[in-house]
C-alpha positions as CSV (number, residue, x, y, z in Angstrom):
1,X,0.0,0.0,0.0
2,X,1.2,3.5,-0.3
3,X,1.4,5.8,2.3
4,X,1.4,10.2,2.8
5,X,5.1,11.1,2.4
6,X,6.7,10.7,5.9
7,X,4.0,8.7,7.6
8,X,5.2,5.5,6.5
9,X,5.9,4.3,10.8
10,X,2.6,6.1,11.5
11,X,0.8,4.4,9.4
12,X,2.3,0.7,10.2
13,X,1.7,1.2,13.8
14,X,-2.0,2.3,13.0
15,X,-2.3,-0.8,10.8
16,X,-0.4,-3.0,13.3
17,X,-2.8,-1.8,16.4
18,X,-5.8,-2.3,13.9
19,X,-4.6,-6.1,14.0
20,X,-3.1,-5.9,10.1
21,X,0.0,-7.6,9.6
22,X,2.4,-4.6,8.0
23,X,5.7,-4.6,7.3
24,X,7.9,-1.9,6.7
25,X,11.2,-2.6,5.4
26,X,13.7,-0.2,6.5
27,X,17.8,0.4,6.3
28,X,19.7,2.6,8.8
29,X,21.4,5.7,7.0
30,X,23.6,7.3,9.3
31,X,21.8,7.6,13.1
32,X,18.1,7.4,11.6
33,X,16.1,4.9,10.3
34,X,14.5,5.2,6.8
35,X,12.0,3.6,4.9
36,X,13.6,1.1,1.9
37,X,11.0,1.8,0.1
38,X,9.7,5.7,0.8
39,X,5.9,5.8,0.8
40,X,5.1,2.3,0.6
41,X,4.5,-0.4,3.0
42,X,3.5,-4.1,3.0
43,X,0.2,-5.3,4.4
44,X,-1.2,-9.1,4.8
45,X,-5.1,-8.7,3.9
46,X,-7.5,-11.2,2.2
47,X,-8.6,-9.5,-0.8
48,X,-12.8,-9.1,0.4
49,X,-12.5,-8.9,3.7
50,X,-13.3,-6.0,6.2
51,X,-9.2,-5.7,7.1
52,X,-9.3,-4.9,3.0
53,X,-11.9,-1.6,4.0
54,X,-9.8,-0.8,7.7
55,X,-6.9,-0.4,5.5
56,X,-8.3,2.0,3.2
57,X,-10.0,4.4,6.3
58,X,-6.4,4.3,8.4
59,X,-4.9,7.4,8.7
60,X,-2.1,8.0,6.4
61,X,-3.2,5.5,3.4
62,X,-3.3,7.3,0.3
63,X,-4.2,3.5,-1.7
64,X,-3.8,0.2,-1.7
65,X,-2.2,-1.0,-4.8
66,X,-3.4,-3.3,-7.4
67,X,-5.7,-3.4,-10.0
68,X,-9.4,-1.9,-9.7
69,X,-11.0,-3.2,-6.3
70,X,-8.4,-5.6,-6.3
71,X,-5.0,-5.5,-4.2
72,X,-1.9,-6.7,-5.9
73,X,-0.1,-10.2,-4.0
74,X,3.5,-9.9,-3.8
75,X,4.6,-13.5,-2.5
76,X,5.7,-14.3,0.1
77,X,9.2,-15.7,-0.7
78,X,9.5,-12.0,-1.9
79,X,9.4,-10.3,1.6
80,X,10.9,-13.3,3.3
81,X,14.0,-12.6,0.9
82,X,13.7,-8.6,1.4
83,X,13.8,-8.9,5.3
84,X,16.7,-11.2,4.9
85,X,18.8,-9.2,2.9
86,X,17.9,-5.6,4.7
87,X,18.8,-7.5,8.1
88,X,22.1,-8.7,7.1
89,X,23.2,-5.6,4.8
90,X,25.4,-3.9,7.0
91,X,28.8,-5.3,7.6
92,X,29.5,-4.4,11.6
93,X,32.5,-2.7,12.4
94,X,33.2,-1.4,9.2
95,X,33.0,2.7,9.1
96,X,34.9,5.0,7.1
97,X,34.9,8.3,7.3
98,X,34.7,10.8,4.4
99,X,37.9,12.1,3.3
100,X,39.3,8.7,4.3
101,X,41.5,7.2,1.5
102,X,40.5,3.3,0.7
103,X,41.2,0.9,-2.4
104,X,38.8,-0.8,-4.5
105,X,39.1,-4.4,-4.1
106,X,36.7,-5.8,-6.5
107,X,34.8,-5.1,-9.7
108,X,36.0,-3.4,-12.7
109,X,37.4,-0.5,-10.6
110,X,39.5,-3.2,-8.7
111,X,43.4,-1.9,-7.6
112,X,42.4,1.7,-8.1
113,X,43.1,4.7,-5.0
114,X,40.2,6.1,-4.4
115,X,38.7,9.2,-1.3
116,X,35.6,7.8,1.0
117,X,33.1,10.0,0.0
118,X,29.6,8.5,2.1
119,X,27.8,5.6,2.4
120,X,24.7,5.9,0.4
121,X,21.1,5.1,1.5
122,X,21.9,1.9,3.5
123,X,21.6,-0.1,0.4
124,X,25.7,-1.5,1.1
125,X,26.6,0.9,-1.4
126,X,29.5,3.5,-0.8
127,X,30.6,6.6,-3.0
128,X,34.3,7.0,-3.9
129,X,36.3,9.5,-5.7
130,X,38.9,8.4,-8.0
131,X,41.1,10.3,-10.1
132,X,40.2,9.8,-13.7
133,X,42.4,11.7,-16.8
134,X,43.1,14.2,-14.4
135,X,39.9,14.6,-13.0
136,X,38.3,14.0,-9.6
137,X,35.2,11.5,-10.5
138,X,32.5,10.0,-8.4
139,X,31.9,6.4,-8.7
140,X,29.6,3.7,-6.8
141,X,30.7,0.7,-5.4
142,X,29.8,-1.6,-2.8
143,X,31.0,-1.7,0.7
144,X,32.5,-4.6,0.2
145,X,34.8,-3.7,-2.5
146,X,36.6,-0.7,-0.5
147,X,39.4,-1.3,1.8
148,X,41.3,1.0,4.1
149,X,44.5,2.4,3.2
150,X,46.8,1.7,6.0
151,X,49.2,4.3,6.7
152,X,52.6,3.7,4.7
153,X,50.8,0.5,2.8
154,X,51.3,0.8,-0.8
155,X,47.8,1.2,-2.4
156,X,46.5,0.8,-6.0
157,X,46.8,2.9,-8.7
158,X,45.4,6.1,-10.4
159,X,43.7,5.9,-13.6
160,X,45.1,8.0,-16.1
161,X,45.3,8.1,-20.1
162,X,47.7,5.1,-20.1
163,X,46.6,2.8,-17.6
């Protein structure tokens, strides 16, 4: 279902406390949790049934999506795999701080010296900034494929014109 911008908790703890199964995937992004999906929430309703009308009265549902009267399923193998990978998405211990230099350690950008430039919507993707002809260039990798830049450690290399 989709929810008024910003209401997405309100309205899963008014569904909840209406009895409604709801769930509302979320990541953490810095000290705040955030929606995974802003404006939209899942809801476990029988397709005529009165939990089908108490969703469509409760405060802060703007509709129920689907097609005419008639809500669209997502399976349940779907959310079962959603909560799995939003609970296990963040690799503990592992912070960088912007400005931090890091290598890439995997995918086509793999060996190259790059700047920590944020973590990006808790989706265990990071940005970098890597030197490109000459030029300071954002790129998008996962969290996974930076490493830290120990002091005095030789790192990768720079992409330039010959490389």
């Amino acid at each position: 279902m989709r929810s008024k911008p910003k209401k997405e908790a309100t309205t899963a703890l008014l569904l909840g406390q209406g009895g409604i199964e709801v769930y509302l995937p979320q990541v953490v992004t810095g000290e705040r949790r955030e929606p995974f999906f802003p404006g939209y929430l899942f809801c476990r309703v029988e397709a005529a049934s009165a939990q089908l009308s108490r969703v469509h009265y409760t405060p802060g549902v703007v509709s129920v999506l689907g097609y005419g009267d008639e809500p669209s399923p997502v399976p349940d193998a779907l959310i079962t795999a959603l909560q799995r990978r939003l609970s296990g998405k963040r690799e503990p211990g592992i912070r960088y701080q912007v400005g931090e230099r890091v290598v890439i350690t995997g995918g086509p950008l793999k060996g190259i010296d790059a700047v920590f430039a944020g973590h990006l919507s808790g989706n265990g993707r990071v940005a970098v900034l890597i030197e490109l002809l000459k030029r300071t260039c954002r790129a998008e990798v996962t969290v996974s494929q930076v490493r830290r830049v120990v002091q005095g450690q030789a790192g990768g290399k720079v992409l330039n014109a010959v490389s």
